[in-house]
N, C-alpha and C positions, 0 to 999 in steps of 0.2 A: 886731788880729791878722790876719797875712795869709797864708791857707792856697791854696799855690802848685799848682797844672796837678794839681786835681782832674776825675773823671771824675763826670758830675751820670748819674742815671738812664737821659736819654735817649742818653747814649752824649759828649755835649760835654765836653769838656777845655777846664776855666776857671781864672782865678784869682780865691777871694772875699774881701770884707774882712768883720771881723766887726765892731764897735761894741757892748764889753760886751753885750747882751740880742737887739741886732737885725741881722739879715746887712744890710752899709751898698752893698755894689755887687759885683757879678758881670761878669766879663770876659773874652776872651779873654787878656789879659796888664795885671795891675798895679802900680804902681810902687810898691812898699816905703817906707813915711814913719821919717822917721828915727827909731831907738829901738822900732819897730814889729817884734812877735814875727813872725816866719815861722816857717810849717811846711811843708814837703816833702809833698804828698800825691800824687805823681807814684806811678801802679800803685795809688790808691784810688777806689774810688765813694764819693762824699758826697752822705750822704744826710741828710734831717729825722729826728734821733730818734725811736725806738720809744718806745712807750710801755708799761707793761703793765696793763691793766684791770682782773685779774680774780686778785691772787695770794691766798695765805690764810698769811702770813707767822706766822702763833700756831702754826702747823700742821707749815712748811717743815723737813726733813731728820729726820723723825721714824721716817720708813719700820723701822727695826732696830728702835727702841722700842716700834712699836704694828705687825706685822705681821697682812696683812691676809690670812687663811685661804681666802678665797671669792675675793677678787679683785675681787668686782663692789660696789656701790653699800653695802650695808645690811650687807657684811662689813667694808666700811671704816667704815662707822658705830659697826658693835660694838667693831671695835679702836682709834678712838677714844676710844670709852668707857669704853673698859675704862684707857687708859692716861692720861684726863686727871686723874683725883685726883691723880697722882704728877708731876706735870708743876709746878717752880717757876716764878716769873717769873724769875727769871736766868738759868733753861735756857730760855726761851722769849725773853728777850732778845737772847740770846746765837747762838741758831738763826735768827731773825731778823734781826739785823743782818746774820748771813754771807748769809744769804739775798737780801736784799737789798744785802750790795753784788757778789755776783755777778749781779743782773740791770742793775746798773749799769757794771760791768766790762763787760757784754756791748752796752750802748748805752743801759738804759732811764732816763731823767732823772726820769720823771714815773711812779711806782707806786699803783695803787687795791688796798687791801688788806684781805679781808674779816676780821674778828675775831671770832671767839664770847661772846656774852652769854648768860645764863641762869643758871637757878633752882640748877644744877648747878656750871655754869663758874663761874659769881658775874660778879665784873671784873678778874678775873686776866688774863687774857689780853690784855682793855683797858689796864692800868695795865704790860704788858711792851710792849704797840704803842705806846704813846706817849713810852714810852721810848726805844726803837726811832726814831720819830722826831726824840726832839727831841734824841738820837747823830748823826744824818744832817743835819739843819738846816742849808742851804748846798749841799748834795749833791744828795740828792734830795725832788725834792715828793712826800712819801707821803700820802697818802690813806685813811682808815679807817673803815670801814663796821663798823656794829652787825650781825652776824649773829644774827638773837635765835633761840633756841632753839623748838622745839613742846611745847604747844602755845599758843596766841597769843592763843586766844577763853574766853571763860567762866570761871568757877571755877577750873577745871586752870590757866587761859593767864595766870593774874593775874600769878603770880611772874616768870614771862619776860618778860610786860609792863612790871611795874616795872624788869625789869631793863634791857630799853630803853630805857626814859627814862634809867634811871643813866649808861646808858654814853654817849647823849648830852649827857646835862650834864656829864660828865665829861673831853668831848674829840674827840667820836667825831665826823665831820666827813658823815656818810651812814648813812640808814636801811634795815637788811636784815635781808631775812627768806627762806624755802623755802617758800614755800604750799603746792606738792606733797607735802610730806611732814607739812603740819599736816592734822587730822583735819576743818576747815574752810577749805579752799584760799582760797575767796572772803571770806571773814570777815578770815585774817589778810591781804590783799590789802590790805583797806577799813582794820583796824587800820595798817599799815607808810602807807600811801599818807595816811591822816589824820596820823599822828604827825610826816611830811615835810612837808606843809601847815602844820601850828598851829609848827612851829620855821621854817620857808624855807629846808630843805635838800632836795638831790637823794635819790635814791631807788634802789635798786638790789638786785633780787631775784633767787633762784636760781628759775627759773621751767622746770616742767615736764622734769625732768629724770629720764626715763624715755623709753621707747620704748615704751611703751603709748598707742595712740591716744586711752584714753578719757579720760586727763588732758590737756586741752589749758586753761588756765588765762589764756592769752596773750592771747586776745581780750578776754577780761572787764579786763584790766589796762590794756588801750588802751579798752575801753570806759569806764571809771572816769576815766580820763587824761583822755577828752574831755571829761564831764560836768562834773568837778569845775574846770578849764582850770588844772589842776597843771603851773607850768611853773619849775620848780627841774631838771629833768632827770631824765629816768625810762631807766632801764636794764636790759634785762630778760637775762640771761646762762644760758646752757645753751640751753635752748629745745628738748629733742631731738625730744620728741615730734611736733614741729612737720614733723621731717623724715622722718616714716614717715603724716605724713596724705596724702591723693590731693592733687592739682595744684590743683586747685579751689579749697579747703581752702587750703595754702599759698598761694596768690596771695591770695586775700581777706584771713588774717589778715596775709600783708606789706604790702598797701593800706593794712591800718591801721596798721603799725608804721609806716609810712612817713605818713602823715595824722597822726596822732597826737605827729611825734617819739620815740618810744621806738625808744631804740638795741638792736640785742642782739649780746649777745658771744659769739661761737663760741668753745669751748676745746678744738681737738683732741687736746691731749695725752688730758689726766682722760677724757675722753668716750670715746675710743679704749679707753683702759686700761679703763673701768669697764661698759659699756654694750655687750650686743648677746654675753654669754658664755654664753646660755642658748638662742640659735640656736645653732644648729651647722651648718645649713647654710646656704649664703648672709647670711652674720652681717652685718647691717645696719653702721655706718659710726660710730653714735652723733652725729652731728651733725647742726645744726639744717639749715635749708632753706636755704641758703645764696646761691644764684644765685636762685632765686625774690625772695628778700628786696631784692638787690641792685636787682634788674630794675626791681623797683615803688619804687624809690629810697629803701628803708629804710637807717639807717643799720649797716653791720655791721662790729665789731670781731672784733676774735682777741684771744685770751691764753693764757697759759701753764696756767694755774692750780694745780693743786697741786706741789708740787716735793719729790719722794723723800719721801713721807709717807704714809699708808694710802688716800690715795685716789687717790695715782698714787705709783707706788711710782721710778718715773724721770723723766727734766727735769734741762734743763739749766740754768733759770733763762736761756734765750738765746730772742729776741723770732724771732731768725733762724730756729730751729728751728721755732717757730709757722708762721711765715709759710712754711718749706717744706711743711708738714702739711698748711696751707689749698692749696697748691697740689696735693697729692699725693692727699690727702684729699676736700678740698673744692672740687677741679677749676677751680681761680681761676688766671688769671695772675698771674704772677710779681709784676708791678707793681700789679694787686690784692690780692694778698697780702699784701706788706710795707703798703701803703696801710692795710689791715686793721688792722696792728699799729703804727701810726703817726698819721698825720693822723687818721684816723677815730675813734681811742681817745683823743685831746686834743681832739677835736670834741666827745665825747658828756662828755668829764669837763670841759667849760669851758673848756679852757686854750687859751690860743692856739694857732694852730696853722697850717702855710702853705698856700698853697691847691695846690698839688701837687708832684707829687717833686723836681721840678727847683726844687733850692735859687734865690731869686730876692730880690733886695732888698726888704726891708720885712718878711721872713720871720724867724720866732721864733732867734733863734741858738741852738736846741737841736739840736745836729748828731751824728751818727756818720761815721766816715770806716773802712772796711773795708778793708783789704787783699785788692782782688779787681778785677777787670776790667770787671764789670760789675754791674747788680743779681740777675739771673738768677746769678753766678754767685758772689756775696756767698748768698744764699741757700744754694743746693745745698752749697757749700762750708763756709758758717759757720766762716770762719779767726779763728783768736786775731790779736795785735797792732793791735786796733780802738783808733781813737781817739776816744773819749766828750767834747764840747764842750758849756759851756752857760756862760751867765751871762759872758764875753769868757774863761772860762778853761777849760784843759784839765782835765777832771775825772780821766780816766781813758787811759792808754797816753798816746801822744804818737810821732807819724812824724817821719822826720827832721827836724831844721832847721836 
């Protein structure tokens, strides 16, 4: 495939070849082999595929079904609750699938997506994600995390424990859990971070998601990381508290996200929507510590995370919209931003990935091509007619040819 006088990040107009899986050469002008697809990307930035980290696909376009009264965190928890007895797996297939394939219409190849387990839920919601995926197979690499229920330790924690394990034996590809919200933070930290050890899979927690200083949870997570030398991949996502502790505080614990390897994933949408409605003046941002983390070279993702459901009741399901939030938000440039929701979220999920914007040989053929000018202006803009590339074929849209 030879995709003609694309615009790469830093502003160069090339033409790339693709080679099914891997970009094979990048040029100022090349010559078409016979029988060889072209495509017209003349007026596109071509970019490396977004990815998305952090969705909750059991959950996606539920908003009408379970409205959320309060708005904030533990109102979306009750309408949740209230609305999951009623919830089949074929509606939850069915909301899923759409869901994901408009974060695939919109660029993403590669989806990590958290799933509820528990004493409650049962493995309903497991046995509709994996349906879910094996719908997609070819399309996109979905990914699926155990969300175990609270709480996780003791007598009470037994059942949501078993149900951990079920849903990993049954398919589930990552171990996760909210310590914050278990009645033992550090217990289920040791429970989720052991059950990831004794199978050899990644690991990835809703960690500290409040804006209360006194729960900070994050350190002990990279403390654990280092002791134990758990090296399947550790993820820690939210993280907000982190971003209302003093400078001090946030530097030390991004020394050790960054020592330690543990990634964390910023979500501005959900955090925006959910976090900081109980200020009224000066209402905090909901987000974690973002440029500190950066600095002391942790790794930090973006994603979307809930999508039109009781804990963000809007989302586009578009990696673009992230990535303008972190800039807006999270005071990141442009080409941090998208990096964010890109290279850095198939760095922290294993996948290949290229070493930076500027598409270049030897780099993963997982491409988006935007109709826009530039990347600053693919962002801001977030225009329809994207062309989705992976595996030597066009998954999604298609520019001229």
């Amino acid at each position: 495939m030879l995709l003609r006088q694309a615009t790469l990040a830093s502003s160069r107009r090339v033409d790339v070849r693709v080679c099914t899986d891997i970009v094979d050469a990048v040029a100022d002008a090349l010559v078409a082999a016979d029988g060889e697809t072209v495509i017209d990307l003349a007026g596109h930035v071509l970019l490396p595929a977004p990815a998305e980290p952090h969705a909750h696909l059991d959950k996606a376009l539920t908003a009408d079904l379970a409205p959320n009264r309060t708005g904030d965190l533990l109102g979306a928890i009750d309408a949740w609750m209230a609305v999951m007895p009623t919830l089949t797996v074929d509606g939850m297939v069915r909301r899923g699938e759409e869901a994901a394939g408009r974060l695939l219409a919109n660029g993403c190849t590669t989806i990590r997506s958290h799933v509820n387990v528990g004493d409650t839920m049962g493995l309903r919601a497991v046995e509709a994600m994996l349906e879910v995926r094996r719908r997609l197979a070819g399309l996109v690499d979905l990914e699926l995390v155990a969300l175990v229920s609270t709480p996780t330790t003791g007598e009470a924690g037994r059942p949501n424990a078993a149900a951990l394990r079920a849903a990993m034996a049954a398919g589930v590809d990552v171990v996760g859990g909210c310590p914050h919200l278990d009645d033992d933070p550090h217990g289920c930290i040791d429970l989720c971070l052991d059950l990831a050890g004794e199978l050899g899979v990644p690991l990835d927690l809703h960690m500290d998601e409040t804006l209360s200083p006194a729960m900070l949870t994050l350190p002990y997570l990279c403390d654990r990381v280092a002791a134990t030398g758990f090296d399947r991949g550790v993820t820690a996502s939210h993280c907000c508290s982190l971003g209302v502790q003093d400078h001090a505080v946030q530097r030390a614990v991004a020394e050790q996200c960054a020592a330690t390897g543990v990634a964390v994933v910023a979500l501005p949408q959900t955090n925006l929507f959910l976090q900081g409605r109980q200020q009224l003046v000066a209402t905090p941002r909901g987000l974690t510590a973002v440029r500190p983390l950066l600095d002391a070279g942790a790794l930090v993702c973006a994603g979307a995370d809930n999508l039109q459901d009781p804990f963000n009741t809007m989302g586009r399901a578009d990696p673009l919209e992230t990535a303008a939030l972190m800039v807006m938000a999270g005071h990141l440039l442009p080409e941090e931003a998208y990096e964010a929701c890109s290279l850095a979220v198939r760095r922290a999920l294993g996948r290949p990935a290229a070493a930076a914007l500027d598409v270049a040989p030897g780099d993963p053929a997982d491409l988006l091509a935007v109709p826009a000018a530039s990347l600053r202006a693919a962002l801001a803009d977030a225009p329809a007619g994207r062309t989705v590339i992976a595996g030597g074929r066009v998954l999604s849209g298609g520019a001229g040819g």
